[in-house]
C-alpha positions in Angstrom: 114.8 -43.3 -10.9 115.6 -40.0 -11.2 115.0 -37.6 -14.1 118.2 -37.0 -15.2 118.7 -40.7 -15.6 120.5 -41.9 -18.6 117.6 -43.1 -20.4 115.9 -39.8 -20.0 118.9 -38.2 -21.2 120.2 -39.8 -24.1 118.7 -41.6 -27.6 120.9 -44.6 -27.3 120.2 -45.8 -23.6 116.7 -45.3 -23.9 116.5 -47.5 -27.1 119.1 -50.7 -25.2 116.5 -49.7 -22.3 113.3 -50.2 -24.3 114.4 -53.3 -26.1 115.2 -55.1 -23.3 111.4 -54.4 -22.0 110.1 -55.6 -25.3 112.4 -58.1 -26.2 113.7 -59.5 -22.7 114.8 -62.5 -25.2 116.9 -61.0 -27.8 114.9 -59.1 -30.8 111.5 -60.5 -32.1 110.9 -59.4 -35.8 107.0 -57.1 -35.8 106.6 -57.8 -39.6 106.8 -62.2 -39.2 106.7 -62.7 -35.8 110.6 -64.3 -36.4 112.5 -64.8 -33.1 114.9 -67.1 -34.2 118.1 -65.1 -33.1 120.3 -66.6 -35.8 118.2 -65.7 -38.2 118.0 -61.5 -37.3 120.9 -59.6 -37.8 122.2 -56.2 -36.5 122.9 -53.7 -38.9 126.0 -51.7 -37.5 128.2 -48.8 -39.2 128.1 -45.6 -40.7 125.6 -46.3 -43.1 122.8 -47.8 -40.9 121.0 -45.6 -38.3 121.6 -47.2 -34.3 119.4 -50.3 -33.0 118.8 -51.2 -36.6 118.0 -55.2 -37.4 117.4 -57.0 -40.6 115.0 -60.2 -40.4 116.2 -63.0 -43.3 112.9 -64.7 -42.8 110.9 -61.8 -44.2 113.7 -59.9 -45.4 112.2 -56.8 -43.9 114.2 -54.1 -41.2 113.0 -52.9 -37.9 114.2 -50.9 -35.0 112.2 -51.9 -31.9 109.8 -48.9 -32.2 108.1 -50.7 -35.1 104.2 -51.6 -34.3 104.8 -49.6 -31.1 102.8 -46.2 -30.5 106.3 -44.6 -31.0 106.7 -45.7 -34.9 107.8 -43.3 -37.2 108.1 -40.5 -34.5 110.7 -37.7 -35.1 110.7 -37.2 -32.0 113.9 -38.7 -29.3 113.6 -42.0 -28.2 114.6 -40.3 -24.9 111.8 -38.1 -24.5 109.1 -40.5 -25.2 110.3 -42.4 -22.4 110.3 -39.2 -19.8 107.3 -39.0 -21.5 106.2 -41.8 -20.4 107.6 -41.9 -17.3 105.9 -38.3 -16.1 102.4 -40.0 -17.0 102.6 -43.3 -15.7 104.1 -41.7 -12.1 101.7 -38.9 -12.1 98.8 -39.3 -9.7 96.4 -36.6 -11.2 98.3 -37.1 -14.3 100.5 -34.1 -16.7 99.3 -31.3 -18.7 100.3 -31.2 -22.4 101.4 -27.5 -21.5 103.7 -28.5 -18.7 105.1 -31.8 -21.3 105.7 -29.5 -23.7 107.8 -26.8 -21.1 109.7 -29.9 -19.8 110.5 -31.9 -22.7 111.7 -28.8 -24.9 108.9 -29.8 -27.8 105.8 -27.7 -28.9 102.3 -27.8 -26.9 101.1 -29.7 -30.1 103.9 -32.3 -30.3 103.6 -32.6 -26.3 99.1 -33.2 -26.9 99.6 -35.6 -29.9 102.1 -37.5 -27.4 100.2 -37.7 -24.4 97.3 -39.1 -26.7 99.6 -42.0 -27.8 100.6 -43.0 -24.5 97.0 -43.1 -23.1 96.5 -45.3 -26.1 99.0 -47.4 -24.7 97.4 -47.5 -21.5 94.4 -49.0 -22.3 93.7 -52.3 -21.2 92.8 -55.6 -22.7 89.4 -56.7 -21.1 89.3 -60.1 -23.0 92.7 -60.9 -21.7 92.4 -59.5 -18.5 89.1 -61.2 -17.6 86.8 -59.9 -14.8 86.6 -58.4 -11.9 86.3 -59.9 -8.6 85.1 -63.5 -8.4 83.4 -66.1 -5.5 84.3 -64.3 -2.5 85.3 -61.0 -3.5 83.5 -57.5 -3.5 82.7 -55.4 -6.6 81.8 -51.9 -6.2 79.6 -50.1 -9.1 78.7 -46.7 -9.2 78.0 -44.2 -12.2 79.1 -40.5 -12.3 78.8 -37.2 -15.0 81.4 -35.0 -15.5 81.3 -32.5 -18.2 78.5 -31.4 -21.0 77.9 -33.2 -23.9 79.3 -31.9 -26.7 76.2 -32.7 -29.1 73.3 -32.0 -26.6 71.6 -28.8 -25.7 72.5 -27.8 -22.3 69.3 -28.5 -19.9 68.8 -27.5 -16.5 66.9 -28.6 -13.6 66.5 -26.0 -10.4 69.3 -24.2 -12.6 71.3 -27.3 -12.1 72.5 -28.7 -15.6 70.3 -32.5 -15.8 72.5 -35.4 -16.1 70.9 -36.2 -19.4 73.1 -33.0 -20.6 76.3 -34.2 -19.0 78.7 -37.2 -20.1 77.7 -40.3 -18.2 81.2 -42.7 -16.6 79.4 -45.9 -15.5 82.6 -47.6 -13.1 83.3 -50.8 -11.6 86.3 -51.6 -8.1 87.1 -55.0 -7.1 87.7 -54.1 -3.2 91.6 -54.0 -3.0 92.0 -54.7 -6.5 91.7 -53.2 -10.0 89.3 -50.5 -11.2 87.6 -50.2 -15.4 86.0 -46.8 -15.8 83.7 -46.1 -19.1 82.1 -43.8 -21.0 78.7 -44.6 -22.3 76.1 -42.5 -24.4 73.7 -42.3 -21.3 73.7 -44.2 -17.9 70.5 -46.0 -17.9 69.7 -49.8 -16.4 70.6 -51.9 -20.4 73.9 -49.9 -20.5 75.0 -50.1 -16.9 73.8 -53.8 -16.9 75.7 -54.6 -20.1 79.1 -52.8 -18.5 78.5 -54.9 -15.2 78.1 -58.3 -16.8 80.9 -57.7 -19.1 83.1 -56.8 -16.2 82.4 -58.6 -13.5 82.5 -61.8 -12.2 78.7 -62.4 -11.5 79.7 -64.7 -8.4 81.4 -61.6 -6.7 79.0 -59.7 -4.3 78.0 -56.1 -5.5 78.2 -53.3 -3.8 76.0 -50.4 -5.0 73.9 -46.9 -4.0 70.3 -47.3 -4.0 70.0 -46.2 -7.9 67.2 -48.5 -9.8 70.0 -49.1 -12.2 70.9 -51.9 -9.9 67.4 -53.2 -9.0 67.2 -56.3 -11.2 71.2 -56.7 -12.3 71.7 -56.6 -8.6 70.0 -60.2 -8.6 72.1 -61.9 -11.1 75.3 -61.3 -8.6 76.1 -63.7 -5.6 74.8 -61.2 -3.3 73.6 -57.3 -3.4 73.9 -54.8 -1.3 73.2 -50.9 -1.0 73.8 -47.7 0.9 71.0 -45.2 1.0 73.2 -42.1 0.2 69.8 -39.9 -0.1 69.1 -41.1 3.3 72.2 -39.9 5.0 73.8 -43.5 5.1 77.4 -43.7 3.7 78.4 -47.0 5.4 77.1 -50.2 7.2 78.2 -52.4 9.2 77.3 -55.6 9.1 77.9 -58.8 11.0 80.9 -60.0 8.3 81.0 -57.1 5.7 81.1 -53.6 5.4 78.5 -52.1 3.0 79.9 -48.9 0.8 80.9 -47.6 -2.1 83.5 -45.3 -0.7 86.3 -47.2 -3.1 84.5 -46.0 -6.2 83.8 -42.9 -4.7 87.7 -42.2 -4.5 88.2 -43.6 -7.8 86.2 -40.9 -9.3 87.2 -38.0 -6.6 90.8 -38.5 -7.8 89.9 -38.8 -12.0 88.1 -35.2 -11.0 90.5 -33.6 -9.5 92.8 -34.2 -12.0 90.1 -33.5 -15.0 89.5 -30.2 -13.5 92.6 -29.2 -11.3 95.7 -30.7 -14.3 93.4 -31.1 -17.9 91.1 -28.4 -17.6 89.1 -29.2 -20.7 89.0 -32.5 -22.7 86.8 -33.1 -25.4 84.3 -36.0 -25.5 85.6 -37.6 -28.1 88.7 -37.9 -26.1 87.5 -39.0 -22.4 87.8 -42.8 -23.0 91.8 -42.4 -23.4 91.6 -39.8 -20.3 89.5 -42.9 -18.5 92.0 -45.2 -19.7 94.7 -43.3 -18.0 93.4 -42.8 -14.7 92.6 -46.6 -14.7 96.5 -47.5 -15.6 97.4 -45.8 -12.7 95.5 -47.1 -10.0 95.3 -50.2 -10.9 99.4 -49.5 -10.6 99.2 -47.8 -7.5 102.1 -47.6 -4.4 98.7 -49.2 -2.6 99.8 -52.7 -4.9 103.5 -52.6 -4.0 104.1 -51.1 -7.7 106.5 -48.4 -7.8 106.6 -45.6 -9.9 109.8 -47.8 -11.9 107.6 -50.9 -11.9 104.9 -49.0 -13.6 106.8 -47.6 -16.3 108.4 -50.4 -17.2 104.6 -52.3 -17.3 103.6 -49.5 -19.8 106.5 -49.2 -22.2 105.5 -53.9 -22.1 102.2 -52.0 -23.1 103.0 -50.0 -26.1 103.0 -52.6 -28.7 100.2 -52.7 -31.4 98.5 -49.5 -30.4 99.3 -47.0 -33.1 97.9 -43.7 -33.0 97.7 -41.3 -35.8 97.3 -37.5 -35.6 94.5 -38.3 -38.6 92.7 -40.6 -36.3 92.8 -38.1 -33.5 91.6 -35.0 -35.3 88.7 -36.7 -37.2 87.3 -38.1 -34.2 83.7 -37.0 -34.1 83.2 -33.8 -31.4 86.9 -33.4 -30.8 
């Protein structure tokens, strides 16, 4: 799919485009749940704005943006979906700057839209379930990237401390799915409570030789560390490899683009920046998704996620 693709282009494909991701069935009413085609009419003519339906359960309208991120948006149905596209098929992801240049909107507009979409790409834990499982190979690894916004810089050998930086505690399932978060400070409860929450505790676990893995280590199949201060990166074993190169590339590529695309995010903000960079590799060419495929999965994703520039701008440390 190229750019100047008809949905890209023009209000009224996008929206036939977007309802037939949402509503592969024929429209679903968002205020009753009513799917009962016979009983949801189309509103057509001059008087009624296009993709316009009328429930008679509930007696209530909707267009198929309703209950979506993309409710009550002046914005072009068009450019929400290039939008969307340009984040979902960006590896390091899109600045707000560059969205704003290429979708003809302000830099504000283009900020307050890239928040809602990385609302839209977070992922349902609960319904996802865990990672790994009997067999397979989870990879943990914690990283800081960035000062806290509410703690006085500290530094040790001239170094800021970790205790001074935001703490991303991060899990891999070895050719599978990645879940990065942000958590107040790394230390064993909190990356013990993101490991059992996230993993499948028959899956073998993969760590460095940090003592936040010491005694959660034990409650997995198997553990298993590399001795990074010691110079070893990977062993090999008589049926495994031992590393945590995986997460290590996880986090090398959420840098790059943190630093080389976004520049500057505020802490309030990194879980949706996390969530993003998740979306996508867990999307990745690596998993036979192409950059169509993906789309398509986020725009299923959009539904129940509203976003409000209120919510955004009261967030604490924004």
């Amino acid at each position: 799919m190229n750019l100047d693709h008809a949905i890209f282009q023009d209000a009224d494909a996008a929206r036939i485009h977007l309802e037939a991701q949402r509503w592969p069935h024929g429209p679903n009413c968002p205020h009753c749940g009513n799917a009962d085609a016979t009983r949801i009419t189309k509103m057509e003519g001059k008087a009624h704005r296009p993709g316009l339906y009328n429930c008679m359960e509930c007696r209530e309208q909707f267009t198929v943006t309703v209950g979506t991120v993309f409710e009550r948006s002046k914005i072009a149905l068009n450019k929400w979906l290039l939008a969307t596209f340009l984040l979902s098929s960006s590896k390091k992801g899109m600045s707000s700057h560059q969205l704003h240049r290429m979708l003809g909107v302000t830099y504000k507009t283009a900020w307050f839209m890239a928040h809602r979409i990385r609302e839209a790409m977070k992922e349902d834990v609960k319904s996802a379930g865990p990672l790994g499982g009997e067999g397979k190979t989870v990879e943990a690894d914690e990283t800081y990237f960035g000062p806290k916004d509410t703690v006085k810089k500290r530094t040790i050998r001239g170094k800021p401390s970790n205790s001074s930086k935001r703490s991303i505690v991060a899990l891999v399932e070895r050719g599978g799915k990645a879940r990065m978060f942000h958590v107040d400070r790394a230390t064993t409860a909190s990356v013990r409570d993101v490991l059992v929450r996230n993993a499948d505790r028959k899956s073998t676990l993969f760590t460095d030789e940090s003592n936040f893995y010491t005694f959660t280590g034990k409650e997995f199949a198997d553990h298993a560390t590399v001795k990074h201060t010691g110079g070893e990166y990977v062993r090999y074993e008589a049926d495994r490899v031992v590393h945590t190169n995986t997460i290590e590339g996880v986090f090398s590529v959420f840098k790059r683009g943190m630093i080389g695309v976004y520049q500057h995010c505020g802490e309030a903000h990194l879980h949706r920046y996390l969530a993003e960079f998740d979306f996508r590799y867990n999307r990745r060419t690596a998993l036979k998704v192409s950059d169509n495929e993906r789309h398509d999965q986020l725009l299923a994703m959009i539904e129940g996620k509203r976003l409000t520039y209120r919510r955004i701008g009261e967030a604490d440390h924004a």
